[in-house]
N, C-alpha and C positions, 0 to 999 in steps of 0.2 A: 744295535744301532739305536743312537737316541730318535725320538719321532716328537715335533714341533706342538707342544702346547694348542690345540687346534682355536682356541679363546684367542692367540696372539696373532697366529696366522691368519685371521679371519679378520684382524683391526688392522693388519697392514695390508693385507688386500682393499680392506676399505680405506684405508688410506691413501693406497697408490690410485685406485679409479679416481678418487677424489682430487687429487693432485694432476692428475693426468687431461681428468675437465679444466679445471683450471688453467694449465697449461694452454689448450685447444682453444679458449677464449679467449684466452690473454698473458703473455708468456710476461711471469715477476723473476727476476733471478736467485730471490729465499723459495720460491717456493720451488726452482729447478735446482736446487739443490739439494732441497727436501726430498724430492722427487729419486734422485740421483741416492741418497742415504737410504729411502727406501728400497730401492732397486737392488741395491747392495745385499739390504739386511735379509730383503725375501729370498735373493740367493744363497746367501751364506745358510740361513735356517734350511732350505729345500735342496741344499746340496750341488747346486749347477754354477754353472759363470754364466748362463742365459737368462733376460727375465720372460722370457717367453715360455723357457722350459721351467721356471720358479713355479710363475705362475700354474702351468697345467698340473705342476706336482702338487702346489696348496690347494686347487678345485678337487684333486684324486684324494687329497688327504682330507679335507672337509667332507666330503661327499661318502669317505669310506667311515669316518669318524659320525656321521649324521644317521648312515644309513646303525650303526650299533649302537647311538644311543637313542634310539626309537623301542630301542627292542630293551633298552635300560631303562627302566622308571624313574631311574637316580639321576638319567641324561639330561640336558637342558631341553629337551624337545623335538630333538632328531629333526631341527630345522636349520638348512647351510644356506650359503648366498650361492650356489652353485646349481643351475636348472637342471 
């Protein structure tokens, strides 16, 4: 099984939150679309037709991928956006 570049998965998480504010403020129709491209692509990478269930897979996969490279010197820092 391929497993998502965790660098990628972690720029469209931040992207969808970002998009997702923006939306909550003030709804532009590029940027619900954006929105909607993102939603897609974090699906199709995490394997689901949900972004709900996208999501909890890219926090599991950050969060698994953070927690090994702590324990890697070579790792970026073993630091995820996921509490």
């Amino acid at each position: 099984m391929l497993v998502p570049d965790p660098k990628v998965v972690r720029e469209l998480l931040t992207r969808y939150a970002s998009l997702r504010i923006a939306q909550a403020e003030r709804h532009h129709p590029a940027a619900a679309r954006e929105l909607e491209d993102v939603s897609y692509t974090l699906c199709v990478m995490m394997g689901t037709s949900a972004i709900h269930e996208a999501i909890a897979k890219a926090d599991a996969l950050l969060l698994t991928k953070g927690r090994s490279e702590t324990a890697d010197p070579d790792g970026e820092n073993g630091l995820t956006l996921v509490g």
